[in-house]
Phi, psi and omega in degrees: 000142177255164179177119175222163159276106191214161175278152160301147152213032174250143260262344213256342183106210181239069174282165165335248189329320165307269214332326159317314198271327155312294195288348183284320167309254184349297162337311204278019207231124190249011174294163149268143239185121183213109148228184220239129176273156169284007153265032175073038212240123160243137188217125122297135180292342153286007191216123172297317200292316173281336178290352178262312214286359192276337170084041177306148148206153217287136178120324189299133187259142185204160267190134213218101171225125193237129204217137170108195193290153182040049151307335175280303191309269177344290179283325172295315183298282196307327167309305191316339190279292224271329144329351204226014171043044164082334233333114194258190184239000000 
């Protein structure tokens, strides 16, 4: 298992487009992809659905864990998203 820690940090949260921009990423990947909120909120990173029902909103930090092949390619590729705040501006 891989795992890093990072903030949301663009002003609208984890709205329709990340989330989307997530699961498509994540998608292109045979890890299984989770991440975990620090209230205890879990989402596959592959499912858009789940990933809104968890409620980001900017500032939250949450923790992007992946297990199985290009496991690392995957939380690095998905930091790289929520680092570059989806980009948006």
């Amino acid at each position: 298992m891989f795992a890093q820690t990072v903030t949301i940090q663009n002003e609208q949260g984890f709205h329709v487009r990340p989330a989307q921009l997530f699961a498509e990423t994540a998608g292109q990947f045979n890890a299984e992809v989770r991440l975990k909120t620090g209230d205890g909120g879990s989402a596959d990173c592959k499912s858009m659905l789940e990933l809104m029902t968890l409620g980001i909103e900017k500032g939250t930090v949450v923790t992007i864990e992946a297990s199985g092949e290009g496991e690392r390619e995957v939380v690095e590729a998905l930091a790289q998203l929520v680092e570059s705040k989806f980009g948006e501006a």
